[in-house]
C-alpha positions in Angstrom: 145.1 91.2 92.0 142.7 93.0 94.2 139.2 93.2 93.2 137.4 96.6 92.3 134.6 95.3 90.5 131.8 97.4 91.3 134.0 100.0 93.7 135.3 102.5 91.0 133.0 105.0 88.8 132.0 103.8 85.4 133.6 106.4 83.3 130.6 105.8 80.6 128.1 106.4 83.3 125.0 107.3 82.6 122.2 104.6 80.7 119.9 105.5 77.6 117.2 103.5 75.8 114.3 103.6 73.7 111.8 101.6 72.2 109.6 102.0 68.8 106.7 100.8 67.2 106.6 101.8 63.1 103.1 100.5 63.1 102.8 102.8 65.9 101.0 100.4 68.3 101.0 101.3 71.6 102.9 99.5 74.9 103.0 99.9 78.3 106.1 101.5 80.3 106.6 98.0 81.8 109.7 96.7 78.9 111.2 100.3 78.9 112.1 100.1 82.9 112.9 96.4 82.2 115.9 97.6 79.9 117.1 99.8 83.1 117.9 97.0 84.9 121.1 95.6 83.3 122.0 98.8 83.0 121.4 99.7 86.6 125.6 100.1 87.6 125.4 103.3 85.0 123.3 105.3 87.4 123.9 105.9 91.0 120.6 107.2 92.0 120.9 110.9 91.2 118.6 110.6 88.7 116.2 108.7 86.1 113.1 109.6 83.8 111.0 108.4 80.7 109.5 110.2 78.0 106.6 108.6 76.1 104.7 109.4 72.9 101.0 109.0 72.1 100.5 108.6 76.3 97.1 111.2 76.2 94.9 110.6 73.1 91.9 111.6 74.8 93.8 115.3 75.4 95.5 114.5 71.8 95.2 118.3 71.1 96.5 120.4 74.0 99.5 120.8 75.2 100.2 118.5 78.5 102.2 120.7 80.8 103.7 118.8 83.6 105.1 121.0 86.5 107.4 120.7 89.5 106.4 123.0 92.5 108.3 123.0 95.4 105.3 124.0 97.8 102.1 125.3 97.3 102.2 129.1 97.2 104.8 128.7 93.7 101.8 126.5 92.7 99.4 129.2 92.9 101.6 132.0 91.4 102.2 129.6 88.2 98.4 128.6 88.3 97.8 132.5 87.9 100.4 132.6 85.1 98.8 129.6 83.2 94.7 131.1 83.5 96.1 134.2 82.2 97.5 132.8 79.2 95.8 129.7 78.5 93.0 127.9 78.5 92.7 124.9 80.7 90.9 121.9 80.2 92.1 119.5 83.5 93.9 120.6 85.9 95.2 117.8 87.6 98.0 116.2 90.2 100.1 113.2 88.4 99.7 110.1 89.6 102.3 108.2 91.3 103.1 105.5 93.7 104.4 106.2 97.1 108.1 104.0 97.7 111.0 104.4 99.9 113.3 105.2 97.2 112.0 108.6 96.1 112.3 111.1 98.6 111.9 114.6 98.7 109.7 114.8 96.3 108.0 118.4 94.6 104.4 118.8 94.0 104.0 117.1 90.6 101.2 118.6 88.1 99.9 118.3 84.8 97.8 120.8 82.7 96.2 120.2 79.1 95.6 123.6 78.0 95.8 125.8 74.9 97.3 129.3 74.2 94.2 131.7 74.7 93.5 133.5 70.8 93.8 136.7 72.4 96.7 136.3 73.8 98.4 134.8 70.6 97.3 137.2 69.0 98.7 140.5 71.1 101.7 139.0 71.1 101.5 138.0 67.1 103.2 134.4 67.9 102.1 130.7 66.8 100.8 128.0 69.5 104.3 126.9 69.7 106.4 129.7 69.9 103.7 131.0 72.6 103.8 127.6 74.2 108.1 128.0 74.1 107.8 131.2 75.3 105.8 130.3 78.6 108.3 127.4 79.1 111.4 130.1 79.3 109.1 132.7 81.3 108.0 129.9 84.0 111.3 128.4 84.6 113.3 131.9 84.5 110.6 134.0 86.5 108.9 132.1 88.4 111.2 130.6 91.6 109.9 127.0 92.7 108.4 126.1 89.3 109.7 124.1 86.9 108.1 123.1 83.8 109.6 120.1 82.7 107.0 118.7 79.6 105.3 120.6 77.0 104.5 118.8 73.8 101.1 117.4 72.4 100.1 113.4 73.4 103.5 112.9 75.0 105.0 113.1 78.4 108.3 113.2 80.5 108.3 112.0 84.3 111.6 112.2 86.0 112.8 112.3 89.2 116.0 111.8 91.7 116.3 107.7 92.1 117.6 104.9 90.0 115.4 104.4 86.8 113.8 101.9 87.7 112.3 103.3 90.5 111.3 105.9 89.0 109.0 104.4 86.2 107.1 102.3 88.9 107.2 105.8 90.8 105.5 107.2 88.2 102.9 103.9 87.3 103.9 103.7 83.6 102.6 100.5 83.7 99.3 102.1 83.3 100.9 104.5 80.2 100.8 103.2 76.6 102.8 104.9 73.7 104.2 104.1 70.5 107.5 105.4 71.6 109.4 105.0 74.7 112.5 106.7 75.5 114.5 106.3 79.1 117.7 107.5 80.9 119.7 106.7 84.0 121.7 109.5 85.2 125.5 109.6 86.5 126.3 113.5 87.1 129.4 114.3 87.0 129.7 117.7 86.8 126.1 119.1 87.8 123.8 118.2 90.7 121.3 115.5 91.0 118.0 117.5 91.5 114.1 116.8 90.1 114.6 119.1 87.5 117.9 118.4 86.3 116.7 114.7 85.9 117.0 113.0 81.9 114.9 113.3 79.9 114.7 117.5 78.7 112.2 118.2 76.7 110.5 121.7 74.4 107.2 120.8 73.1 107.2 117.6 71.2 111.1 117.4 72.0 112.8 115.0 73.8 116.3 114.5 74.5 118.2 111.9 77.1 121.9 111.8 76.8 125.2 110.4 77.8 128.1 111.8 77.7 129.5 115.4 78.5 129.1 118.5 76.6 132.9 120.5 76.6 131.2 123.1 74.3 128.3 123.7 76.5 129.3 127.4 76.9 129.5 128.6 73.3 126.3 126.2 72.3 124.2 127.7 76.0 125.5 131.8 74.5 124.3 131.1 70.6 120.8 129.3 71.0 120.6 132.1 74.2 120.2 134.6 71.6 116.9 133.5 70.5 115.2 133.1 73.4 116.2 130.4 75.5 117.0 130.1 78.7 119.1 127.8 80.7 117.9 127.3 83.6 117.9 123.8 84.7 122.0 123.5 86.0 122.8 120.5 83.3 124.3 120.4 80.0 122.0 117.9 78.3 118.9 121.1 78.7 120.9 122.8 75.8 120.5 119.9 73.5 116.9 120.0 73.8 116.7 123.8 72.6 119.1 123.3 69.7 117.0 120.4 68.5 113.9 122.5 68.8 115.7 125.5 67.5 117.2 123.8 64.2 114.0 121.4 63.5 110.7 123.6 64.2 112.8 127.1 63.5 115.0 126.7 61.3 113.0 123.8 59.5 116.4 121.5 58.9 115.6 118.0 58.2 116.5 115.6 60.7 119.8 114.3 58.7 120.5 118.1 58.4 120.2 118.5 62.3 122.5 115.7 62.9 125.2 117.2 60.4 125.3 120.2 62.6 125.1 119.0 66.2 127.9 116.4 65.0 129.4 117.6 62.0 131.8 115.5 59.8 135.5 117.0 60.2 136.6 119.0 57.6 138.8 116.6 56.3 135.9 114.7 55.7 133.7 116.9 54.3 136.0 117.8 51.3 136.1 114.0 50.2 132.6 114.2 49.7 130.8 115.0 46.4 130.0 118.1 45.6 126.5 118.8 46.1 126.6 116.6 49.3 130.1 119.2 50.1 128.2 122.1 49.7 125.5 121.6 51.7 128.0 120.2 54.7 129.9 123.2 54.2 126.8 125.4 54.8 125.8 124.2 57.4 128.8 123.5 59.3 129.9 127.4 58.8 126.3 128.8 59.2 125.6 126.7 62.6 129.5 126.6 63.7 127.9 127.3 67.2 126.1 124.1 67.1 128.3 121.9 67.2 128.7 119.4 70.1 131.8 118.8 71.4 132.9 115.7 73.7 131.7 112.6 74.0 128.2 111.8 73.9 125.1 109.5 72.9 121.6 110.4 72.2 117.9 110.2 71.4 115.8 112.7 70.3 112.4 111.9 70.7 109.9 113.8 68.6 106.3 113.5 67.1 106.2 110.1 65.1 109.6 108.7 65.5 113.0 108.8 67.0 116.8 109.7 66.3 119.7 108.5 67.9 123.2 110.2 67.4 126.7 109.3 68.8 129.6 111.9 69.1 131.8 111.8 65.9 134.1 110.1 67.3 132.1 107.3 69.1 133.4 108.1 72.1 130.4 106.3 74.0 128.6 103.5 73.6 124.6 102.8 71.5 123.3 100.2 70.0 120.5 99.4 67.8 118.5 96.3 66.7 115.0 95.0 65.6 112.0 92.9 66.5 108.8 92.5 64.2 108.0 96.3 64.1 109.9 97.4 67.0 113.3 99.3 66.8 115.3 99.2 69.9 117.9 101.7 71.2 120.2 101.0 74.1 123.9 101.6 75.9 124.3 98.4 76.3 122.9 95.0 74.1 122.1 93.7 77.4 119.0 96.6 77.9 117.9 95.4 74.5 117.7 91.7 76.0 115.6 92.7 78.9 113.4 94.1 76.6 113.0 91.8 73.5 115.6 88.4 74.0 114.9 87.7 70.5 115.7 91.0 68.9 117.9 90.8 65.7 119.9 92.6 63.2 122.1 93.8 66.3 124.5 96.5 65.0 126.6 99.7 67.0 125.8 102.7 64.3 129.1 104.9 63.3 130.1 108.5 64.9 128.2 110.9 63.9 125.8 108.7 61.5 122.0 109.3 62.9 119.4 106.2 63.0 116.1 107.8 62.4 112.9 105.8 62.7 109.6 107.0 62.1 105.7 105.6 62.4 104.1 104.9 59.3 101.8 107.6 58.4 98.7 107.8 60.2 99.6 105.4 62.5 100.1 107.4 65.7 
């Protein structure tokens, strides 16, 4: 029989994983790109990024906007946007480590800043919604600019390259969070470009995914309707603004959110008990547009913990397991290895069932 190992496309493509401290105690980037490596056939180069939590403690209070440019004249025009509507505290270019592998790179900036009062206040919005709000207006209105992170003491850094390049890229050695989360990207259907890059991220929101989204259309029209924009040429962004849309705006709870982005078939639902029945019919007819369809694994990173979903179905692979504190999150057991060989209580969760994981209060 003729060999093909390694010489057909991995039809799971695409690599997630994630790492979690409940005491909240901080770690370096170096384990997350470790898990990468086992991992590396799931990628092909088109694409990898991080996200990490509790990264900036010293700027713990503004928002960390990190920007893509592509030259220096969009850099100025966004600058212009930013003074006008916030306050800046550092201004500065991110950090990263010049290598072979990444090429073609954008000007890469970060800005810890807060909404100006007056301008929060003429418009009659919160910090977040303002801080949303700039996001969509920046990446809609402004050609060349993409912001790409938003939240409060967390991060994402993404580029085009396998993942592992990218987190020494991007020095995460020299990062510590609580909470790491990391993709390797496949596209199938989308281009490979900076911004299109795993993970996508709102505010304190972050997403990576595998899979493919066949209801990307009717989910991109609904959450379009209040105030997002897509603008980013990949599926996964919409997952990102229905996370942010159901959790900060519509104040679901996280089991809530997971019920609507994979909701248990109908068939299901009416087994359940009543009060449990109820609420799964609510939601299921309230945010029929919410639904995701096809096959898919993710994490959502947030503020203080992590949740990671499959399809109902299961139609691609996550698994989860523990070590002392730590909760690990991968494709493949083998990333979990890389990171922590002795990790136990090894177990693949069910469709549609979410694994939530939080810090202990006060600890991050």
């Amino acid at each position: 029989m003729r060999q093909l190992e390694g010489q057909i496309r991995i039809p799971s493509g695409c690599a997630i994983s994630a790492v979690i401290s409940r005491d909240g105690r901080r770690m370096t980037g170096e384990k997350i790109i470790e898990s990468l490596k086992p991992m590396h056939d799931r990628s092909n180069g088109l694409g990898g990024g991080f996200a990490g939590y509790g990264i900036y403690p010293r700027y713990k209070d503004y928002y960390a906007l990190h920007i893509f440019y592509n030259d220096d004249l969009c850099r100025t025009e966004c600058e212009s946007y930013l003074r006008t509507n916030f306050v800046i505290v550092q201004a500065e270019i991110i950090p990263v480590r010049k290598m072979p592998a990444i090429t073609n790179e954008p000007l890469i900036y970060r800005y810890f800043a807060q909404p100006l009062p007056s301008m929060l206040m003429t418009w009659q919005l919160d910090e977040d919604d303002f801080v949303a709000r700039a996001v969509m207006e920046i990446n809609t209105h402004l050609e060349g600019s993409y912001v790409f992170s938003s939240g409060k003491n967390m991060g994402v850094f993404k580029a085009v390259g396998f993942p592992e390049d990218v987190g020494v890229y991007y020095k995460l050695d020299e990062y510590e969070a609580y909470s790491w989360t990391a993709h390797g990207r496949y596209p199938t259907n989308t281009p490979g470009w900076w911004g299109g890059a795993h993970p996508f991220s709102l505010l304190n929101y972050s997403i990576v995914h595998n899979g493919e989204i066949s209801s990307y259309d009717a989910n991109r029209r609904f959450i379009e309707m209040f105030g997002y924009k897509c603008t980013l040429q990949t599926d996964t962004e919409v997952i990102a603004y229905i996370t942010d849309f159901l959790l900060r705006r519509q104040k679901l709870t996280l089991e809530e959110t997971a019920s609507t982005i994979a909701a248990p078939f109908w068939s299901t639902i009416e087994r359940r008990p009543p009060e449990e029945r109820e609420k799964l019919t609510y939601l299921r007819t309230i945010y029929s547009n919410l639904l995701i369809t096809g096959p898919f694994s993710i994490i959502v990173g947030f503020e203080g913990g992590l949740m990671a979903l499959n399809d109902r179905l299961k139609l691609r692979s996550m698994v989860v397991a523990e070590k002392d504190d730590k909760v690990l999150i991968a494709s493949e057991e083998a990333a979990i290895r890389a990171m922590e060989p002795d990790a136990a209580h090894v177990y693949a969760p069910a469709g549609g069932e979410p694994v939530i994981v939080k810090v202990k209060d006060g600890a991050y």
